[in-house]
C-alpha positions in Angstrom: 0.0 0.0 0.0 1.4 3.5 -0.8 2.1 5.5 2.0 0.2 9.3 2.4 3.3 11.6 1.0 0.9 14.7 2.7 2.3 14.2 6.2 5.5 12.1 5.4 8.4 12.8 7.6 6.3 14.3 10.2 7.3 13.8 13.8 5.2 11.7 16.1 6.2 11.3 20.2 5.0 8.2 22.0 4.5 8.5 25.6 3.6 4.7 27.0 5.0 2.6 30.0 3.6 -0.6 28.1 7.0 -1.7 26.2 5.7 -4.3 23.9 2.8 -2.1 22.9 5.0 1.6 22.6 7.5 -0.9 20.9 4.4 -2.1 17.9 3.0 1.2 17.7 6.8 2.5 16.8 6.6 0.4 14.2 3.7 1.0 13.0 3.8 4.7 12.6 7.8 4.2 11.4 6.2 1.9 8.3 3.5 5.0 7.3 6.4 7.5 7.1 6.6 8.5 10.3 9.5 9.8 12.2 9.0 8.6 16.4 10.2 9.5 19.0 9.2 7.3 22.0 9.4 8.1 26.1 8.4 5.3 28.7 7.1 7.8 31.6 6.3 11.4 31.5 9.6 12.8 32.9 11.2 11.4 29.9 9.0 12.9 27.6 9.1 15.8 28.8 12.9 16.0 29.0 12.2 14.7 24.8 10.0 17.8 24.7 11.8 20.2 26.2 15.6 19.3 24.2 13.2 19.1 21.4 11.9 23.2 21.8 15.9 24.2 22.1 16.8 22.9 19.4 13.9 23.9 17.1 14.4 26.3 14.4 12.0 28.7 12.2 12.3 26.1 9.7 11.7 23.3 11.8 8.6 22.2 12.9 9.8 20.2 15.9 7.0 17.3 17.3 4.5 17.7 15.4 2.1 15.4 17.3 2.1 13.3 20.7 0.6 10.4 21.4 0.1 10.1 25.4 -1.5 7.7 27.5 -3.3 8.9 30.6 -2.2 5.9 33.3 1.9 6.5 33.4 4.2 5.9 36.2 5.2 9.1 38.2 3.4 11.6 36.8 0.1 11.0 34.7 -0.5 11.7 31.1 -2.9 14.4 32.3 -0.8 16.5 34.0 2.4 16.1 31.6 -0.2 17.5 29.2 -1.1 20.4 31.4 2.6 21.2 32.1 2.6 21.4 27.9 -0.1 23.7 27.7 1.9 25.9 30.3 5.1 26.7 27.7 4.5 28.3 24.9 7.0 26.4 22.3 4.8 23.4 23.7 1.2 24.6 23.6 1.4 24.4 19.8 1.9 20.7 19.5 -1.4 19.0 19.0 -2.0 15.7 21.6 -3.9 12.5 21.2 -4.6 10.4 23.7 -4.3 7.1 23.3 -5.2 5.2 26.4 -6.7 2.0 28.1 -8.7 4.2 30.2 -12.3 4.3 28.1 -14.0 6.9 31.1 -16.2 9.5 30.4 -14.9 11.9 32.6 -11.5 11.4 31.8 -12.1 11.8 28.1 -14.2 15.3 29.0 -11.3 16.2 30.9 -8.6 15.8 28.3 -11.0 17.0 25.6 -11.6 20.5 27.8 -7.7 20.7 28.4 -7.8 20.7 24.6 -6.6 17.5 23.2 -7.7 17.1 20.1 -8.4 13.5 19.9 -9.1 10.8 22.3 -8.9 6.9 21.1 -9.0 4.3 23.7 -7.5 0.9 23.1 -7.3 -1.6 21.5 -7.5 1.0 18.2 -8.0 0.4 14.9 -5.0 1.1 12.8 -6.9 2.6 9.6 -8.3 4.8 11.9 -5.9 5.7 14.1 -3.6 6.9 10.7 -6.5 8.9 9.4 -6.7 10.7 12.5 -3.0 11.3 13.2 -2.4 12.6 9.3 -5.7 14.7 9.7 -3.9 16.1 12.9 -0.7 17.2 11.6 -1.8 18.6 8.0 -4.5 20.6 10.3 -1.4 21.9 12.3 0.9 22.3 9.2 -2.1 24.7 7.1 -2.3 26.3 10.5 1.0 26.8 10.7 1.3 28.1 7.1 -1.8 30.3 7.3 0.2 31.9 9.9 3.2 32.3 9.1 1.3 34.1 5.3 -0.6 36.7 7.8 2.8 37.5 9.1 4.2 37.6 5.8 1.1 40.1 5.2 1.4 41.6 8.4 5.4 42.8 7.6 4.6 43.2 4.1 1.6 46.2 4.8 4.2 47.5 7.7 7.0 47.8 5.3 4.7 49.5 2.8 3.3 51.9 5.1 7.0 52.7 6.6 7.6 53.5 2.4 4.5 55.5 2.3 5.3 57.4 5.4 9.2 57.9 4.2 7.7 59.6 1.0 5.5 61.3 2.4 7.7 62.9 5.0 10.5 63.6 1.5 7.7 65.6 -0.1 6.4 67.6 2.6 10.2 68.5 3.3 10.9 69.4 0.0 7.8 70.8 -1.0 6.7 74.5 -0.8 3.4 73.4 0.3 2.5 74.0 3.7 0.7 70.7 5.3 -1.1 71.0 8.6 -3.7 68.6 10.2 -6.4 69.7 12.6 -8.6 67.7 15.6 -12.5 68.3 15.4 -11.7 71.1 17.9 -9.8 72.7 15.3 -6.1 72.6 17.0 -3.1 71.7 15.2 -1.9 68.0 15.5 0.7 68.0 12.9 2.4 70.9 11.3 5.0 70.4 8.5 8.7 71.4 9.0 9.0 74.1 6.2 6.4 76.2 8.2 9.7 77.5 9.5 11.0 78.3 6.6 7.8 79.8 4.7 6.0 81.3 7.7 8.8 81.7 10.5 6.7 79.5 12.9 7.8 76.9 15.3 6.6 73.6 14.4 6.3 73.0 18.5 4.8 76.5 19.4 2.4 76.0 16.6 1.1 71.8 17.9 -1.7 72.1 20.2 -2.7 75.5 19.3 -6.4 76.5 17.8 -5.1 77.4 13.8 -8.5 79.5 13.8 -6.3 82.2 15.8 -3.9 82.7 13.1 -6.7 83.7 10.8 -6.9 87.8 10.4 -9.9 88.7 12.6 -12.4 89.9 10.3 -12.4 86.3 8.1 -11.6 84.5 11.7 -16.0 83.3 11.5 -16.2 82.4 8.6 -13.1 80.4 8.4 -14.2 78.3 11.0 -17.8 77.7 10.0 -16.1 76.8 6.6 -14.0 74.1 8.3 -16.4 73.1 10.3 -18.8 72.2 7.5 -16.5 70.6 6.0 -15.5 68.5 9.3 -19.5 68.0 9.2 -20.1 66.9 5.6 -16.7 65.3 4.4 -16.8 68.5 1.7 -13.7 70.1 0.3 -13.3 73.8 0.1 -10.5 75.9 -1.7 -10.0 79.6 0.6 -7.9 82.9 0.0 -7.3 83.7 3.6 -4.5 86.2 5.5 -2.4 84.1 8.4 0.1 85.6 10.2 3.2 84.3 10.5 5.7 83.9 13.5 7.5 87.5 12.7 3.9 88.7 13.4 3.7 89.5 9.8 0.2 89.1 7.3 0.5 86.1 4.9 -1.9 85.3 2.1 -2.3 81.4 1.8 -4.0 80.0 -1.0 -6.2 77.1 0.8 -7.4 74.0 0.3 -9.4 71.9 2.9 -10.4 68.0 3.3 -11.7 66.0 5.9 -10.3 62.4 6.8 -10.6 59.8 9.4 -7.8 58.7 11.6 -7.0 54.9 13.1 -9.9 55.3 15.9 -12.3 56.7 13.3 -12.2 60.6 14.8 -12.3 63.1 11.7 -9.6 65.3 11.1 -9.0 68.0 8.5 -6.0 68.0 6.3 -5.0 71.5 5.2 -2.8 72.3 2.5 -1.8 75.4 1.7 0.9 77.9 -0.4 1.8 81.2 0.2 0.7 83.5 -2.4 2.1 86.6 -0.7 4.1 87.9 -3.0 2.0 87.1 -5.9 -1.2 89.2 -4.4 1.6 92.2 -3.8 2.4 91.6 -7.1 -1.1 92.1 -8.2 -1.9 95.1 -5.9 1.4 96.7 -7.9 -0.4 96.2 -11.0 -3.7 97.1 -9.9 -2.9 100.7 -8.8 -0.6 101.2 -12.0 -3.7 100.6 -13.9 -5.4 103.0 -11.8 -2.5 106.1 -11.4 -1.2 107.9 -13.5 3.4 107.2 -13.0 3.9 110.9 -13.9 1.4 112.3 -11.1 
């Protein structure tokens, strides 16, 4: 009969103080592709186990399965499964019980201490190889469903670090100014050139209400223009006068969006570029039109 190639090679500890039966289940597992490793009493397994988790690698699945019975000299099959479930490199490796003792309770107990199989003997080889290989490809996809959501996991980190490093290149080298605003309208984030276009602190200007920046007589309806937007997820494009941290009347040319952080709080984005020099420009050109250069 061909042997199941799916869970070939996989790793199979047998804890039993019977020898001749440990020594025939050995076999038998050994002959489906198995490789066993075999403990007499619990101590010894668990000294298997233990050597076993040191020497594992993050290409080495270790034991993949264990086979206990409950009745073992020393210390029971029950509590060298509960000492298991206690380490973490252990609590990972799924445990059949495969025992004499055919009690309700005691299968409800193991079953609640979260075996996942419980077979009482004498056991029908067929079935107890379709359990075992159902066991350890269950673990294995497990294993590799992980290990793809980590991949994921490190894969979206990585492209948000990207997305934040880009981000953070443009706003240094760009003359836009970038400022982000709480529903209360205070500055959370201000861009770095703000001290090289406006003069202004980047930490005297975090935590302030922007609002107060605005020139006095557009200060209202500035704010019920960012509040509507805040409101209705709206953009809006504004020609407003800010002063700047020489105390100093700047025109920016405006434009405001509304986005939701992490916890689901809208913010405003505002991104803005000073115009200054072009609105003195066309105030030059305005009263040429209007004046006469001779008089």
């Amino acid at each position: 009969m061909a042997l199941d190639e799916s869970t070939r090679n996989a790793t199979i500890l047998v804890v039993d103080d019977e020898h001749e039966f440990r020594k025939l289940l050995v076999k038998i597992l050994e002959l489906e592709g198995f490789s066993v490793l075999q403990a007499s009493h619990a101590q010894e397994a668990w000294e298997i186990l233990m050597q076993n988790a040191e020497k594992t690698g993050p290409d080495d699945n270790g034991i993949d399965l264990a086979l206990l019975d409950v009745a073992l000299p020393g210390m029971n099959g029950m509590t060298l499964f509960s000492k298991m479930q206690q380490d973490e490199r252990l609590r990972r490796i799924p445990v059949v019980f495969l025992t004499g003792d055919s009690k309700f309770e005691s299968k409800e107990r193991a079953f609640e201490a979260g075996a996942v199989d419980y077979i009482t003997k004498p056991f029908q080889k067929k079935d107890l190889m379709v359990r075992i290989r159902a066991h350890v490809r269950e673990r294995w996809n497990r294993e590799a469903e992980e290990r793809n959501a980590q991949g994921r996991t490190s894969q979206v980190a990585s492209s948000l670090k990207e997305a934040e490093q880009r981000f953070s290149a443009v706003v240094r080298n760009s003359f836009h100014l970038v400022c982000e605003l709480d529903p209360d309208l205070r500055v959370t984030y201000g861009s770095p050139n703000h001290r090289e276009i406006l003069a202004i602190n980047i930490d005297s200007l975090l935590g302030k209400y922007w609002p107060d920046f605005v020139i006095e007589s557009e200060r209202q309806e500035v704010v019920e223009s960012l509040n509507e937007i805040l409101a209705t997820g709206a953009e809006k494009r504004m020609l407003i006068e800010f002063k700047d941290g020489a105390g100093y009347w700047r025109w920016l040319d405006l434009c405001a969006s509304r986005f939701k952080t992490s916890l689901g709080t809208p913010h405003l984005l505002l991104v803005s570029r000073d115009i200054t020099h072009a609105k003195e420009t066309e105030r030059y050109l305005q009263h040429l039109a209007l004046h006469d250069p001779l008089t």
